[in-house]
C-alpha atoms as one frame of an Amber mdcrd trajectory, in Angstrom:
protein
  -7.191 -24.876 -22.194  -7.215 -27.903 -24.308  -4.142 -26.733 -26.046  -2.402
 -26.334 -22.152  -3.417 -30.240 -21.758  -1.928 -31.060 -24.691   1.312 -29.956
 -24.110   1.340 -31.679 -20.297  -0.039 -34.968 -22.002   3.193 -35.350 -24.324
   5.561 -33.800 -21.638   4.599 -37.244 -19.936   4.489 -38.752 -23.028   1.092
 -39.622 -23.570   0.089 -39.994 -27.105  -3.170 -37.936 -28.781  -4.831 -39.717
 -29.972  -4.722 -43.251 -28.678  -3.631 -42.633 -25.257  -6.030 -39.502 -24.959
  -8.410 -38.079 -27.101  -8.736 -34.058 -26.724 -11.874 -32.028 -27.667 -12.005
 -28.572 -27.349 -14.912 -25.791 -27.253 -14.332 -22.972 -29.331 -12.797 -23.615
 -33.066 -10.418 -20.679 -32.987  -7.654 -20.904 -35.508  -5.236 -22.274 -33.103
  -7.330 -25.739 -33.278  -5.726 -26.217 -37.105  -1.974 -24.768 -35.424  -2.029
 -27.258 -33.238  -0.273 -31.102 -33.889  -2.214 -32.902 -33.850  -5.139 -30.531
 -35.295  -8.068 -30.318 -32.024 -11.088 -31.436 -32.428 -13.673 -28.864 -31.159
 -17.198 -27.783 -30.567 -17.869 -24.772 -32.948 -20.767 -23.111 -30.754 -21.163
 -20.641 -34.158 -19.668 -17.581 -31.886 -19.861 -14.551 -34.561 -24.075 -15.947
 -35.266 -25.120 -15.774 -31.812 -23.000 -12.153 -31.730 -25.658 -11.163 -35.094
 -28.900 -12.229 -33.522 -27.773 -10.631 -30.220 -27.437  -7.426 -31.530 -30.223
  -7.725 -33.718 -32.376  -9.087 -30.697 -31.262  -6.171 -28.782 -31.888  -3.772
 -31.517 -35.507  -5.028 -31.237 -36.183  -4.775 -27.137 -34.310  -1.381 -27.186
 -36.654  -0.021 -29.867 -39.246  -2.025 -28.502 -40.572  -3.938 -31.305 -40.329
  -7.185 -29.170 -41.080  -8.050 -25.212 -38.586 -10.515 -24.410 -35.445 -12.434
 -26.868 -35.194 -15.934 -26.638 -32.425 -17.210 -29.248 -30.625 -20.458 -29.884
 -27.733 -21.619 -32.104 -27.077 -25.148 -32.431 -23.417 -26.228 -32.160 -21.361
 -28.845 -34.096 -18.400 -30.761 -33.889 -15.476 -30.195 -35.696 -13.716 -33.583
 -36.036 -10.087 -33.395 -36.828  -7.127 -35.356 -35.292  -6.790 -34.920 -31.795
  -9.423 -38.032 -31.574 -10.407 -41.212 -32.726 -13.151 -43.010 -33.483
């Protein structure tokens, strides 16, 4: 999505940064292919994926009740904003 935006923003030549600043949500490797490089929320995909599985591992063999999990996200800062 954010790399769709990007593309429309300079086809009517608006600069990123400093006209717009674009943040994605995801931190795939396209976010470093990208010029400039996106800033993005890294909401630690693969870690929730572990304690999922895990989690459900437990209810299934029903060494747990209920599965309440969090993983805290973080921003990536790279180019696509500025400060």
């Amino acid at each position: 999505m954010a790399a769709g935006a990007m593309k429309v923003l300079r086809a009517n030549r608006l600069k990123i940064p400093g006209d717009v600043a674009i943040v994605g949500y995801d931190n795939t490797d396209l976010c470093l292919a990208l010029d400039p490089t996106l800033t993005t929320v890294d909401y630690q995909a693969e870690e929730v994926g572990r304690r999922l599985a895990a989690g459900l591992l437990e209810l299934v063999g029903g060494k747990v009740k209920s599965l309440a999990l969090s993983v805290r996200p973080f921003l990536v800062e790279r180019e696509s904003h500025q400060e």
